[in-house]
N, C-alpha and C positions, 0 to 999 in steps of 0.2 A: 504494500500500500504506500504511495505518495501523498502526502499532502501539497497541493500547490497553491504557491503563496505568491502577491505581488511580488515582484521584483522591488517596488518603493517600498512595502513594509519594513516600516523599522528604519531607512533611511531617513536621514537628518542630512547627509550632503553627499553627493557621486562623483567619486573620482575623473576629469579629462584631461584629455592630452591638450597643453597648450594650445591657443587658439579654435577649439574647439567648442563647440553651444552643448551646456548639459542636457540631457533630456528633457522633454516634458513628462510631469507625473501628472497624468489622466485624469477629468473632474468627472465625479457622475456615477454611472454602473458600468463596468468593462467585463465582459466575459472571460471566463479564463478558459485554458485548454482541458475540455476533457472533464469537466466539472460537474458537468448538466448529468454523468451517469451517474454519478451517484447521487446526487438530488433525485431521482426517476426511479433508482432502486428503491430509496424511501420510500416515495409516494405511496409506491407496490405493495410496499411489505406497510404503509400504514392505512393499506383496504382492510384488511385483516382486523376481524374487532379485539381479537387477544394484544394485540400491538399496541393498541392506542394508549395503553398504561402498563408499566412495568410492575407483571404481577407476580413474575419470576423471582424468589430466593437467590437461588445458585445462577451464576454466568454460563455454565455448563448447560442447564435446562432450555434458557433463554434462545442458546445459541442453535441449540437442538429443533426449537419451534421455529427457526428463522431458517434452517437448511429444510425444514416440512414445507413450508412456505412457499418456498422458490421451488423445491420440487415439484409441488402443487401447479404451479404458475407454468414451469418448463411444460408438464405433461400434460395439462388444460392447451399451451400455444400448440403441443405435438400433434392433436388430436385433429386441431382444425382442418 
């Protein structure tokens, strides 16, 4: 797993080469790469009405109900 993180994050100033213009740091919402899948895997996994509240003890249980889940989901898209 990667986390992807601005490149500005945490910047306070960016190293140039002499004569050179620093970046612009982007105002606004900027998309990052590759992010949108796991936002969409959430979504998925928060149709499921067991999901919507963590009512799992153990991390082990939890994780169990979330490989049922996507199984669920894979063999529902296989079927079509």
């Amino acid at each position: 797993m990667e986390i992807v993180k601005h490149w500005w994050t945490g910047a306070k100033g960016v190293w140039v080469a002499p004569g050179q213009e620093p970046p612009e740091i982007p105002k606004g919402f900027v998309v990052l790469p590759r992010r949108w899948v796991v936002e969409r895997t959430f979504a998925w996994l928060g149709r499921y009405r067991r999901f919507s509240k963590d009512y799992e003890y153990y991390p082990a249980s939890s994780e169990a109900l979330i490989y049922i889940a996507m199984s669920r989901l894979m063999l529902k898209r296989l079927a079509l």
